[in-house]
Structures are given as structure tokens and as C-alpha cells.
TORDOTOR-286422 format. One record per residue (C-alpha): residue in three letters; residue number from 1; x negated, y, z negated. Coordinates in Angstrom, 3 decimals, padded with zeros to 6 digits, m for minus. Each point is the difference from the previous one (the first is absolute). Layout:
BEGIN
  aa   i       xx       yy       zz
 ala NUM        X        Y        Z
...
//
This chain:
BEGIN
  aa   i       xx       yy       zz
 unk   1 m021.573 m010.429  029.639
 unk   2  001.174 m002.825  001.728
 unk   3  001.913  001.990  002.752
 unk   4 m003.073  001.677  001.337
 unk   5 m001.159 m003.447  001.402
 unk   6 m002.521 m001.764 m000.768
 unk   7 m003.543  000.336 m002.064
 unk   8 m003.250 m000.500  001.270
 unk   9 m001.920 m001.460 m002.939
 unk  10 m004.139 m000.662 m000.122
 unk  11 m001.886 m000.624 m002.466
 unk  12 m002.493  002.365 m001.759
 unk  13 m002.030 m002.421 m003.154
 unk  14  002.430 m001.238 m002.692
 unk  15  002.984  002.519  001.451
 unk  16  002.337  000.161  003.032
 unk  17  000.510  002.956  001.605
 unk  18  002.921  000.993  001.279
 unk  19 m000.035  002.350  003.667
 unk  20  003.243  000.900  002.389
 unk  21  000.045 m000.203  003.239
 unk  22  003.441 m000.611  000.789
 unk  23  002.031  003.164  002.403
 unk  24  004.042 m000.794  000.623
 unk  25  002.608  002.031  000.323
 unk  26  002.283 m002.817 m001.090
 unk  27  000.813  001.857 m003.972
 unk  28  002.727  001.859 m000.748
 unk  29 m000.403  003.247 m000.976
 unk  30  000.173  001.117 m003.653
 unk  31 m002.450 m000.389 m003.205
 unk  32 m001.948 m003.011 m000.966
 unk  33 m002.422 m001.089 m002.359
 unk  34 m003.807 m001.398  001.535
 unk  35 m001.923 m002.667 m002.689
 unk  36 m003.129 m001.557  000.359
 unk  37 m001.048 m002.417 m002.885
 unk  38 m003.775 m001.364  000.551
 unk  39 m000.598 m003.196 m001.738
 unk  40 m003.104 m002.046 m000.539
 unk  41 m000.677 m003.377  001.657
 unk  42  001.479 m001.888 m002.893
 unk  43  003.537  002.301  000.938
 unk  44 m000.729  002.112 m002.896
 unk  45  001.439  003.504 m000.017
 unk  46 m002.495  002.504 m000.113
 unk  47  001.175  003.137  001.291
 unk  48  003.237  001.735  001.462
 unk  49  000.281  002.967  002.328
 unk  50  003.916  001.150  000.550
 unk  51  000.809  003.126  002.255
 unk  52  003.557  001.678  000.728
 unk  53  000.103  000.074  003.765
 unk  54  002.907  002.246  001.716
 unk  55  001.143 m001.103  003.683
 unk  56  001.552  002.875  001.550
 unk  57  002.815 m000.863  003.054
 unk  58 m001.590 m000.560  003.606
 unk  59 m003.701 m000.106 m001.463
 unk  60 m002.400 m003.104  000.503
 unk  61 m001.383 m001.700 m002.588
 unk  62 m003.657  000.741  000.321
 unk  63 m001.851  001.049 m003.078
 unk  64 m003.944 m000.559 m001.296
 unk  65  000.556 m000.679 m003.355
 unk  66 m002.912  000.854 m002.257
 unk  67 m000.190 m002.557 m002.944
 unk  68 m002.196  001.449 m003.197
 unk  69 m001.966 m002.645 m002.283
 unk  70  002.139 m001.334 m002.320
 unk  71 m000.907 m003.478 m000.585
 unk  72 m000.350 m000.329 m004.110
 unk  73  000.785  004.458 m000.419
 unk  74  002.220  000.411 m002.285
 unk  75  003.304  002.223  000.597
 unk  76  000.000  003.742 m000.394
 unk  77  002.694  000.811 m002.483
 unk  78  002.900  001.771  000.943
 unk  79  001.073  003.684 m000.503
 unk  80  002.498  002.413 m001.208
 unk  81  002.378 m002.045 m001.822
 unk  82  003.388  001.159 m000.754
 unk  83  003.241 m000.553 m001.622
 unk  84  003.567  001.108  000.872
 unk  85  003.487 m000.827 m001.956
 unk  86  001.949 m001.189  002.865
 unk  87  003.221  002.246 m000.978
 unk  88  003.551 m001.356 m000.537
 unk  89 m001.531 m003.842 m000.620
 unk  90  000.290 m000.084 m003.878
 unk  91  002.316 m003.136 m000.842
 unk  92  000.487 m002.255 m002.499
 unk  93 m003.217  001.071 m002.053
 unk  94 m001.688  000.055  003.198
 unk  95 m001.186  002.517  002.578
 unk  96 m002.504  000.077  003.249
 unk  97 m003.227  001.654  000.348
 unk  98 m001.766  000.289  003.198
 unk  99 m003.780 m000.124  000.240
 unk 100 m002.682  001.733  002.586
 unk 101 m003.464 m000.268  000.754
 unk 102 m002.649  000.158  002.623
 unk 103 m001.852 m002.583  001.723
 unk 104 m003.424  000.797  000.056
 unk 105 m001.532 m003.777  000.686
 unk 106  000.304 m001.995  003.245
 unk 107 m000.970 m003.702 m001.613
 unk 108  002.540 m000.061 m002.352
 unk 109  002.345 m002.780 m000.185
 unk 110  002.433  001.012 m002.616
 unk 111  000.373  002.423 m002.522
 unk 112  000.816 m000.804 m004.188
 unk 113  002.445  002.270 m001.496
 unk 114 m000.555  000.159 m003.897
 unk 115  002.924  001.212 m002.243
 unk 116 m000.727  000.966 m003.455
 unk 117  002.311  000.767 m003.023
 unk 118 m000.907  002.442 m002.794
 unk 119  001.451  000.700 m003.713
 unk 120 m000.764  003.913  000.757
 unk 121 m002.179  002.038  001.738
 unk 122 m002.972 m000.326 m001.813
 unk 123  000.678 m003.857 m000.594
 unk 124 m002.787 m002.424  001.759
 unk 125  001.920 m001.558  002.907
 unk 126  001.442 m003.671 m000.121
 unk 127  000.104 m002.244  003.395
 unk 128  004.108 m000.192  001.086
 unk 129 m000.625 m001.482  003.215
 unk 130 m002.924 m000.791  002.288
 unk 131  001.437  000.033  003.496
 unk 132 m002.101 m001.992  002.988
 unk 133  000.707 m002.626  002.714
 unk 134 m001.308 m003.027 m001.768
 unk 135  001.584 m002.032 m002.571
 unk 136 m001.476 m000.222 m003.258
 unk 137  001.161 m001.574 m003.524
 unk 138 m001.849  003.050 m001.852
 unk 139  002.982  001.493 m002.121
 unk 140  001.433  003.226  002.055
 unk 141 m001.966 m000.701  003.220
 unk 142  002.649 m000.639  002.702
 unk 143  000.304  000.424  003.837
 unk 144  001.291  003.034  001.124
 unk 145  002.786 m000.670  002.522
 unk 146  001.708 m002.773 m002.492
 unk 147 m000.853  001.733 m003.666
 unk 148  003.248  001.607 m001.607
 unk 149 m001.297  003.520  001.232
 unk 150 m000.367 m000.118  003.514
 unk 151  002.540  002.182  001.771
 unk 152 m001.509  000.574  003.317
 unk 153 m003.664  000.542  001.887
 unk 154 m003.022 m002.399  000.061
 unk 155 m003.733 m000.121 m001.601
 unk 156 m001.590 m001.887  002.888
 unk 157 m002.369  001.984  001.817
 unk 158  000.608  003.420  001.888
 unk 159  002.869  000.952 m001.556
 unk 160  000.344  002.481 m002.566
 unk 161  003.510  000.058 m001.666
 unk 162  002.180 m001.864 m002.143
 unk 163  003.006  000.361 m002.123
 unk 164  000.484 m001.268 m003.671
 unk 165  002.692 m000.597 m002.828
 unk 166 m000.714  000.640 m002.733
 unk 167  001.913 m000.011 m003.611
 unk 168  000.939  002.917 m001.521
 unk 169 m001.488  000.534 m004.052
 unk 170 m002.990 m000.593  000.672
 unk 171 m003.612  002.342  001.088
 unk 172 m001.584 m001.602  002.880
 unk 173 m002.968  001.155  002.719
 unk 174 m001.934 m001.731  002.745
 unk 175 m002.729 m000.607  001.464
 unk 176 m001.317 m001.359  003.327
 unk 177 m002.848 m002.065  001.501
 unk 178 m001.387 m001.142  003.511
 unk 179 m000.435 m004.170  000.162
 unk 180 m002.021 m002.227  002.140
 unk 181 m000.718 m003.427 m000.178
 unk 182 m003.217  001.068 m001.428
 unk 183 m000.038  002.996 m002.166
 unk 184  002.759  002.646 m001.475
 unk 185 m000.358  003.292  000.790
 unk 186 m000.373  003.115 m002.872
 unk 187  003.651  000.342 m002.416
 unk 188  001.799  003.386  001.152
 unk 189  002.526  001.500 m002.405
 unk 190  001.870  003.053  000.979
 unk 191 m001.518  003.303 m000.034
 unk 192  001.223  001.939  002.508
 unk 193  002.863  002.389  000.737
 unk 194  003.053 m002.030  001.645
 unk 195  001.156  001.800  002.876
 unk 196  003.748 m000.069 m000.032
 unk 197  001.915 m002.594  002.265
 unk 198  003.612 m000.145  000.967
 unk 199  001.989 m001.762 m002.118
 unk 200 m002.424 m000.473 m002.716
 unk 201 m001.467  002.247 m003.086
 unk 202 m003.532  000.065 m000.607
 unk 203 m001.384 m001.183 m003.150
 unk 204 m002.767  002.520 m001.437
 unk 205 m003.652 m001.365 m000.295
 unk 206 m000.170  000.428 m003.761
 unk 207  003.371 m001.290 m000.305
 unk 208  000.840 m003.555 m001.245
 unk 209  003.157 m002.157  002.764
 unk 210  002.552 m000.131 m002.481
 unk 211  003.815  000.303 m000.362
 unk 212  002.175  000.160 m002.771
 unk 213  003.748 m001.368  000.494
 unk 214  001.917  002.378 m002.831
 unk 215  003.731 m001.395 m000.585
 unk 216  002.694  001.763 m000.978
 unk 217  002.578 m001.719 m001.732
 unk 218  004.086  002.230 m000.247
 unk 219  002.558 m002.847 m000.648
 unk 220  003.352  000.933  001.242
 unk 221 m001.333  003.298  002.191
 unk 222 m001.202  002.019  003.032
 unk 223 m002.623  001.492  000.870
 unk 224 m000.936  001.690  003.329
 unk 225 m003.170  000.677  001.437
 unk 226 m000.633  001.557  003.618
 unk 227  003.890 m000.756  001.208
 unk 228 m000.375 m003.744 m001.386
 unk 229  001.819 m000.513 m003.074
 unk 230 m001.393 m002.973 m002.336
 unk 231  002.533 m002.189 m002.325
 unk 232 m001.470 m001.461 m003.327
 unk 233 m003.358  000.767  000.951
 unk 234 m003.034  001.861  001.803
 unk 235 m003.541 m001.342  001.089
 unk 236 m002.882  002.402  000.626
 unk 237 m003.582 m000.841  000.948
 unk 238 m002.611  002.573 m001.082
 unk 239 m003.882 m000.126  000.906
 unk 240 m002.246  000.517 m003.215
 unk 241 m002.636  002.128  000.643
 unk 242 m003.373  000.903 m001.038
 unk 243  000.924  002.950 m001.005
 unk 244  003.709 m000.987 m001.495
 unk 245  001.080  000.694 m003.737
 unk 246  003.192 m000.821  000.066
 unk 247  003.259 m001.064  002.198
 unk 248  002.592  002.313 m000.171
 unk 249  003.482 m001.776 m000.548
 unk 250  002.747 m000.276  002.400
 unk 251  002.612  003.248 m000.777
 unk 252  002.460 m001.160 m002.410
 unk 253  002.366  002.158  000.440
 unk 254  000.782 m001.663  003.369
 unk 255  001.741 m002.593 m001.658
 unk 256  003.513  001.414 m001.620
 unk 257 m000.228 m000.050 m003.765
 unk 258 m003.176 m001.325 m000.520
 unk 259 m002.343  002.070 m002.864
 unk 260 m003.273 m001.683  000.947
 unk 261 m002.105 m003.168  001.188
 unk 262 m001.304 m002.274 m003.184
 unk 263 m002.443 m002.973  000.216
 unk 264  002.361 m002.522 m001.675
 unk 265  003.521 m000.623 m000.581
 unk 266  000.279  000.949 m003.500
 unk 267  002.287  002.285 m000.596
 unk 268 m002.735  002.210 m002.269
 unk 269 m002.436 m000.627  002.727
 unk 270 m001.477  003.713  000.404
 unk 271  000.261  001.935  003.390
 unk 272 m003.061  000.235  002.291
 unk 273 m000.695  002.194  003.077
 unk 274 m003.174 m001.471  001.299
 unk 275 m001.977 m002.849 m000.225
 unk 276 m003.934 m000.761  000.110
 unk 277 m000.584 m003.100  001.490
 unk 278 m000.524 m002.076  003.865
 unk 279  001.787 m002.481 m001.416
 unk 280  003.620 m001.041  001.052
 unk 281  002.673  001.244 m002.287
 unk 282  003.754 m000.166 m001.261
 unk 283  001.825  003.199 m001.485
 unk 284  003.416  000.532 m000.872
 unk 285  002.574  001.989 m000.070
 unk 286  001.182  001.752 m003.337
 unk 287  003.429  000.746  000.617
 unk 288  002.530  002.211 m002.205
 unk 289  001.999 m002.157 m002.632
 unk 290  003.619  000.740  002.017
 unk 291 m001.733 m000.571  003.014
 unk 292  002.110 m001.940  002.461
 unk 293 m000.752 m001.525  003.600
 unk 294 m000.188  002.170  002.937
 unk 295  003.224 m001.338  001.738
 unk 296  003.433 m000.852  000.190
 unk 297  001.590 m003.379  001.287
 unk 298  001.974  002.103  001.907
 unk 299 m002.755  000.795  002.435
 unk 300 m001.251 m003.268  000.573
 unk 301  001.244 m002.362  002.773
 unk 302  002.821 m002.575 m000.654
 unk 303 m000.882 m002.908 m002.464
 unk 304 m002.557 m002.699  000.434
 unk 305  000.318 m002.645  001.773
 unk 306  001.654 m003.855 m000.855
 unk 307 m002.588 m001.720 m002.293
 unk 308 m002.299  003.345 m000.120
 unk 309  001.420  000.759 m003.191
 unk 310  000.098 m002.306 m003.605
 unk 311  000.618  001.311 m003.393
 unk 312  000.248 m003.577 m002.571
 unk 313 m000.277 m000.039 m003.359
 unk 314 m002.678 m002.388 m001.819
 unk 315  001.241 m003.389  000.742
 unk 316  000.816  001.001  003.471
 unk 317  003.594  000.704  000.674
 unk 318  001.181  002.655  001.594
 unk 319  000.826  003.629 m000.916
 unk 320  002.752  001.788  002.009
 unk 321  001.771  003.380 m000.120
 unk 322  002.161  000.529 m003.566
 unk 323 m001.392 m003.154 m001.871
 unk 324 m000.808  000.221 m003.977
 unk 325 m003.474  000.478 m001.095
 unk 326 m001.518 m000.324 m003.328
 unk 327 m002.384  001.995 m000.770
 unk 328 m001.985 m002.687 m000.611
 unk 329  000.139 m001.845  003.409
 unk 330 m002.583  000.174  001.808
 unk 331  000.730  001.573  003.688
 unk 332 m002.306 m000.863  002.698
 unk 333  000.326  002.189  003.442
 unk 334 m001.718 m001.632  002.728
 unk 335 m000.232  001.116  004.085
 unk 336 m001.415 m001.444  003.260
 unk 337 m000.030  001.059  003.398
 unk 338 m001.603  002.507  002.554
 unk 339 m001.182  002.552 m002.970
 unk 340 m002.606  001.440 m001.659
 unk 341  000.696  000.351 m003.923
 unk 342  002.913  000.225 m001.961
 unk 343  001.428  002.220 m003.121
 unk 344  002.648 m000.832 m002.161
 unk 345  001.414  002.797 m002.217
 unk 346  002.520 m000.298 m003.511
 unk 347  000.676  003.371 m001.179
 unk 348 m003.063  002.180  000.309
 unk 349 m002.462 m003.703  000.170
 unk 350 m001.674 m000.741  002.484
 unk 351 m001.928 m003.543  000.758
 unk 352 m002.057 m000.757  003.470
 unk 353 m000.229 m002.724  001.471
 unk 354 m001.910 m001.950  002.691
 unk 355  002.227 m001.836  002.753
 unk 356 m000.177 m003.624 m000.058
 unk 357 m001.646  000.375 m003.478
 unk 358  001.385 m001.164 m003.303
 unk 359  002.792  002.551  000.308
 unk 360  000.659  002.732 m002.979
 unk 361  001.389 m001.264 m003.365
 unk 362  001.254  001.515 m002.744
 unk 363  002.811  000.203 m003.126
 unk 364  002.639  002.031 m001.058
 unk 365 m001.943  000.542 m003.721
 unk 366 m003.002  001.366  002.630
 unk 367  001.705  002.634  001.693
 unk 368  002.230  000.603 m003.314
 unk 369  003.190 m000.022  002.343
 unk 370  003.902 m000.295 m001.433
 unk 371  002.972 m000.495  001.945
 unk 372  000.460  000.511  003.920
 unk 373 m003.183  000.731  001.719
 unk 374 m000.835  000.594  003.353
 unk 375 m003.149 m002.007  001.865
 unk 376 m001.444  000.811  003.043
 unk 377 m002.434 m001.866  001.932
 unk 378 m002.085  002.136  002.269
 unk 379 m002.476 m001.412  002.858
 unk 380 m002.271  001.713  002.785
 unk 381  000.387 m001.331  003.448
 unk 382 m003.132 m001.133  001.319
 unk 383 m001.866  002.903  002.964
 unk 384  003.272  002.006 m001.074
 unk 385  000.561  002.997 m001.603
 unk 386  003.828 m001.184 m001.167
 unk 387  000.772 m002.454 m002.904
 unk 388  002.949 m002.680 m000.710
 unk 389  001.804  000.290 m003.261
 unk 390  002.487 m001.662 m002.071
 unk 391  002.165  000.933 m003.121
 unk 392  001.376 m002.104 m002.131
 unk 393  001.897  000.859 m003.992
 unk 394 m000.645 m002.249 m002.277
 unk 395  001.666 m000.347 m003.677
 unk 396 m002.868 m000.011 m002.681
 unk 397  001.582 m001.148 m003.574
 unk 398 m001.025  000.617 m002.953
//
């Protein structure tokens, strides 16, 4: 370590040796890390000796530092690997996992963090991601700090956690080796009992990583969970376990007038209360036949806002309050703006909507509608628990 001064090198046959001499009291105190790397007369690498060294305030810096052979030895593996959900980081299909271990080696110069992905437990395992610090054009071999699961920590030597993302759907577990410039240590996979950490959940031994992103799809409805109350839809991330049948559905009864979760959106899709898979899933909600949204236009906040709003017909003009409709024009409801999905509703219909999408279209013969009928347009302001509405009455002939 270049702060302790200088090295004294001599020569012993095809090696130099490396000795300190060097006492200051010129370094700061706190925690550094002490290499040696031998090399051979040609400036070959042939060994590596590393050291955490711990300067307490108002000490010297006087050691004897005791160096053990380690020119051509190959790394002892590392110990006691363990893996730990990071809670409250599933996202987007993703979520974090934070890996231990214990440094048992002091000529290490990196460690190699192998991820592999299995069908099922008793599948054979297939190579996700190799994880080192050298580039390679092998498929799935990447650098660790720049591959699309990095999160946080590093591989080079002495250290002994990192954090990963990881996609949800899928089995995963890991292993870990000890790298020189001349040999690899031994592969460790996890075998031991993770001892809970802060923050995290421990993943069992004999248990697979894995998350499962269920999504639960209630057009037009609530549903609240823990004090937070959900519009049009629910995520929930299980862990599928060694030991794990089934999934036990989300409560359906939390959502008013719903009769049961189906697979599809067929109407004669059957009802289902579990499912048996890791993978990532869509259910729906199977909703009474008079079953109408959960609110009123009354209890929304005023209208949208100027150009938020557009309801055309085909060609493109423009559909306002009172006009004539026949039932076979085609209506197309379309909204922008600072919101997160949108619902219109005709009668007891209800279409959803994605903002800035296509919009919602439909026809009178669709919704079999006759005469004066009232249209309202319902959107969820975005990190809000209120919505902006609009009603308009339209005149469907026959």
C-alpha cells in the first residue's frame, strides 16, 4: 500500500521479495487494504498477499508484517455463503438480493460470482450469468460492476458483500469462487443457515432465489390492503419454496362485487383460488353481471384539464355534449396528462384504458345502447389517491 512508504525489494532466484521497513505517522486514521504482488524477472505475476490493516487515532504506524508463501498457491475458497431478499425492492419484474460470505484467502485478487437458472428443483442448473472483473465475449460472462445486475458492493479482493437484481419468474442460486492470476479457488454454493440481517430476509439453504410477481387485474374498482387502497389493480411478489404447493390467491372479497379471480378474460373462464407455479402471472377479476364501478363522478375532483380530454368519432371530428350517435359510429375516448389509467363506462360497460395509448373505442351496436345515455370518463391522478372525471350524454339512434 502505497501510503505506507516505500518497499524495499531484493532479490531471492527468479522472484522479488517484497520487505517493509517504512515507520510514519503521516496516515490518517481509519481502515485500509495492504497488497503485495511478487512477480518474476520477466514482470510476471506470480503471487499476491493482501491484508486488512486498521489504524486506530494517535497510534504510529509500526507493524512487522508476516508474509506466508504464496507465490503460484492457489486461493482458499471462501465460506458461508448466503442469500437475503433485500425487502421492499421488488419493481418492475425486478427485486434485490444481497449476498454474504467469508474471506478465508489472503492472495486473492477477485472473486467470480456464478448465477444459475433452473426449470425446478430437481432440474440440472443452466449458466444465467457469470459475474467477474474481466471482459469476455463468452455468452453470459460479464463484469460485475457494469452487467445489468449489479446494484451495489464489489468482487475484488477482501470484501465480502454485494447486492444483485434479479428478475422475478424465474429459480436462480449462486455460487462463489476465490481468483488469482494463477489458479481459481474451490466453487462454494450455499449451505449454511443465513443469520438474519436488518432489512433483509434470509433465503433458506435448500431453498431456490426466486420471486413470483402475481397481478391482479379489477377494472373499474378498489381494493385496500394495509390502509393503501389499489385502483384497477394489485401486484404481489411471493418466494417459491422448496417446500411450496401452492400460492394462495389474493382475498377476493376485498374487491366489491367480485365472485372470484380467473386465468383469462373469458367470460366462462372458471374461478381459481391458488396457483402452482414461480412463474409470473395475470388473474382477473370475475365480477357480478350488474356489477357497476366503485364510484360516482360526484366524488371526483372538477373536470380534466384543456386538451386532457378527446372523445372523436372514426374520421376524427369531434364529439361534444348532446350530439347524435348512431349506433354504428364508432366512438373513440382518448386522455393525456399527469395520470395513471383511465375507465370509461356506458351503462353498466366498462373499457380501460392506458394514457397516451390508443384511447378506448367502441359502438353503439357494442354496448346495445338506445336513446340518451350518459358517459363518463374516469382517470387516476398519478401518486394520488383522488381521480378527475367527466360526464357527458350522448344521443345513441337507432
Amino acid at each position: 500500500m502505497s501510503a505506507f512508504g516505500h518497499f524495499c525489494l531484493s532479490r531471492s532466484g527468479d522472484f522479488l521479495l517484497a520487505l517493509t521497513t517504512e515507520t510514519t505517522t503521516a496516515i490518517d486514521p481509519g481502515t485500509y487494504t495492504y497488497k503485495v504482488v511478487f512477480y518474476t524477472g520477466t514482470d510476471t505475476k506470480v503471487g499476491l498477499w493482501s491484508d486488512i490493516l486498521l489504524i486506530a487515532p494517535g497510534n504510529t504506524t509500526k507493524k512487522t508484517v508476516n508474509i506466508p508463501y504464496v507465490i503460484k498457491e492457489k486461493p482458499d475458497s471462501p465460506a458461508n455463503l448466503c442469500a437475503y431478499y433485500v425487502n421492499d425492492t421488488e419493481t418492475n419484474g425486478y427485486y434485490n438480493v444481497k449476498l454474504t460470505w467469508e474471506d478465508k484467502s489472503s492472495n486473492e485478487e477477485y472473486y467470480v460470482i456464478t448465477i444459475n437458472e433452473y426449470d425446478s428443483y430437481s432440474a440440472n442448473a443452466v449458466l444465467y450469468k457469470e459475474l467477474g472483473i474481466i471482459e469476455k465475449t463468452a455468452t453470459n460472462k460479464e463484469v460485475f460492476v457494469s452487467s445489468q445486475e449489479y446494484v451495489s458492493g464489489s468482487i475484488l479482493a477482501n470484501n465480502t458483500e454485494v447486492e444483485l437484481k434479479l428478475p422475478t419468474g424465474k429459480l436462480f442460486d449462486v455460487s462463489i469462487k476465490a481468483v488469482n492470476f494463477a489458479y481459481s479457488s474451490d466453487e462454494v454454493t450455499r449451505t449454511v443457515v443465513p443469520t438474519e440481517t436488518a432489512g433483509c430476509t434470509a433465503v433458506a439453504a435448500n431453498d431456490k432465489i426466486t420471486k413470483t410477481m402475481i397481478t391482479y387485474n379489477f377494472p373499474g374498482k378498489t381494493c385496500t390492503i394495509d390502509s393503501n387502497t389499489y385502483f384497477n389493480s394489485y401486484t404481489e411478489y411471493k418466494s417459491w419454496k422448496n417446500d411450496t404447493t401452492e400460492f394462495t390467491l389474493l382475498d377476493s372479497t376485498l374487491i366489491y362485487e367480485c365472485k372470484g379471480w380467473t386465468e383469462t378474460t373469458s367470460e366462462t373462464a372458471p374461478v381459481v383460488t391458488d396457483y402452482e407455479s414461480y412463474r409470473n402471472k395475470n388473474f382477473y377479476a370475475k365480477f357480478n353481471a350488474d356489477s357497476n364501478i366503485d364510484y360516482t363522478i360526484e366524488g371526483f375532483q372538477s373536470g380534466f384539464k384543456d386538451g386532457e380530454l378527446t372523445i372523436t368519432k372514426a374520421g376524427g371530428s369531434t364529439i361534444s355534449n348532446g350530439d347524435t350517435i348512431g349506433n354504428t359510429d364508432e366512438i373513440k375516448v382518448n386522455v393525456s396528462g399527469d395520470y395513471e389509467n383511465f375507465l370509461v363506462k356506458v351503462n353498466n360497460h366498462t373499457y380501460q384504458g392506458s394514457i397516451g395509448g390508443t384511447g378506448i373505442t367502441f359502438t353503439g351496436t357494442q354496448i346495445k345502447v338506445t336513446g340518451n345515455t350518459a358517459i363518463s370518463i374516469i382517470a387516476k391522478i398519478k401518486n394520488s389517491d383522488k381521480f378527475a372525471g367527466e360526464t357527458i350524454t350522448l344521443n345513441f339512434s337507432n
